[in-house]
C-alpha positions in Angstrom: 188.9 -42.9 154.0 186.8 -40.9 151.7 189.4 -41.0 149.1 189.1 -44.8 149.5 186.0 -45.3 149.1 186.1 -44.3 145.4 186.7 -47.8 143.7 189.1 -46.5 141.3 191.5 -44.8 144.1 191.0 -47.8 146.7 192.1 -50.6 143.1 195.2 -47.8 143.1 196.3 -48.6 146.2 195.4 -52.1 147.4 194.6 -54.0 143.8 191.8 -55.8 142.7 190.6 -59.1 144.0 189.8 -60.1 140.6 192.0 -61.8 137.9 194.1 -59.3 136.0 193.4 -58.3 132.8 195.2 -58.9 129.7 197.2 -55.9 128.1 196.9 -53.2 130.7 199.4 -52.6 132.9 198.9 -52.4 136.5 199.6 -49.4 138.7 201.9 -49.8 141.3 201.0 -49.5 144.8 203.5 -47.2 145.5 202.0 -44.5 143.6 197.9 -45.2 145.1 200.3 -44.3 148.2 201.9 -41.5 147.1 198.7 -40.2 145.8 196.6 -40.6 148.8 199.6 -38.7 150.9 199.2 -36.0 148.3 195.6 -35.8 149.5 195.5 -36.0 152.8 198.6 -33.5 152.8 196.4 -30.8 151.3 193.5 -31.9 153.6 195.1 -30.9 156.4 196.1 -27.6 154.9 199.8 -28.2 155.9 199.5 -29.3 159.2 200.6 -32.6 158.4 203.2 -33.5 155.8 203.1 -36.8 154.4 205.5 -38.9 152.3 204.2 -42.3 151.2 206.0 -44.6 153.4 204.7 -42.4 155.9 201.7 -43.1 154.5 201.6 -46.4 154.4 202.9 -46.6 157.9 200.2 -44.5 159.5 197.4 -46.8 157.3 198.6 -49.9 158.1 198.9 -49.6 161.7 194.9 -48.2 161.4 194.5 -51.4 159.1 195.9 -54.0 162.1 193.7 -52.4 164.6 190.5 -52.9 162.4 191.8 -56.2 161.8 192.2 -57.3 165.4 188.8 -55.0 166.3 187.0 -57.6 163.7 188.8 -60.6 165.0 187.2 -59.0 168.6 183.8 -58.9 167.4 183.5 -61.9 165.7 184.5 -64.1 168.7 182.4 -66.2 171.4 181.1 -63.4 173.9 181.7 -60.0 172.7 179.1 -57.6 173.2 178.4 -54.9 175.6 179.3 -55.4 179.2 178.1 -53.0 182.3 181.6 -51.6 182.6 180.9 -50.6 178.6 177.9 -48.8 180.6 179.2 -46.8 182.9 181.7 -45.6 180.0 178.3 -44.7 177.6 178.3 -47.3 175.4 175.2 -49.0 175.0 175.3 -50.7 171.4 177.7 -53.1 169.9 178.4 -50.3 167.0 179.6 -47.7 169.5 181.6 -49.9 171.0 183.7 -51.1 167.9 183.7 -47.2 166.6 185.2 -46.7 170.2 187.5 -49.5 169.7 188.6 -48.6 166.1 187.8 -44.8 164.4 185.8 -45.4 161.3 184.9 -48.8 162.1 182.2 -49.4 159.9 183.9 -47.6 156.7 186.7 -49.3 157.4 184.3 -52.7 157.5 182.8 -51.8 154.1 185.8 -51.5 152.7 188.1 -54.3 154.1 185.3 -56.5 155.7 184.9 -58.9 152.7 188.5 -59.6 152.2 189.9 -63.1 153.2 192.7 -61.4 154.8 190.3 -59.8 157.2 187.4 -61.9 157.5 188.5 -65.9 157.3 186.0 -68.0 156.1 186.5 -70.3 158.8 
């Protein structure tokens, strides 16, 4: 995620929300993916080789479970319970970073998008 929080890396791989602009050529996707792969490849010193559909595999499904986390928390009723409790969770925030890693990075980043977050 850290390489996505860099605006320029995160346009590479998931666009702009904003209009495009005249005369420059957009990046595709496919090589924000194959980029980040590249990174997180030689973050994890060879331990874990990725190719970008592999990439964009592995994000996506991490992108749906954010997605149905928010669609959790923003319903009628969520909140901590007593079984949350006994399992040491005692805020609303641990229990979404328990329900989804990164929660709130992944929130800063995707949280404002209309494909996440409905204005209804």
């Amino acid at each position: 995620l850290t390489w996505l929080e860099r605006p320029p890396n995160f346009k590479s791989v998931f666009g702009s929300e904003a209009q495009t602009v005249l005369g420059m050529p957009r990046q595709a996707s496919s090589q924000g993916w194959a980029t980040l792969a590249q990174v997180v490849s030689k973050q994890n010193k060879g331990r874990l080789s990725l190719n970008t559909k592999s990439m964009r595999e592995r994000f996506h499904r991490h992108l749906k479970l954010f997605t149905e986390t928010k669609k959790l928390e923003n319903q009628t009723g969520f909140g901590v319970t007593d079984e949350d409790h006994k399992k040491g969770i005692y805020t609303t925030k641990q229990k979404l970073e328990k329900m989804c890693i990164c929660y709130a990075r992944m929130d800063a980043l995707f949280g404002h998008r209309l494909n996440i977050t409905p204005l209804f």
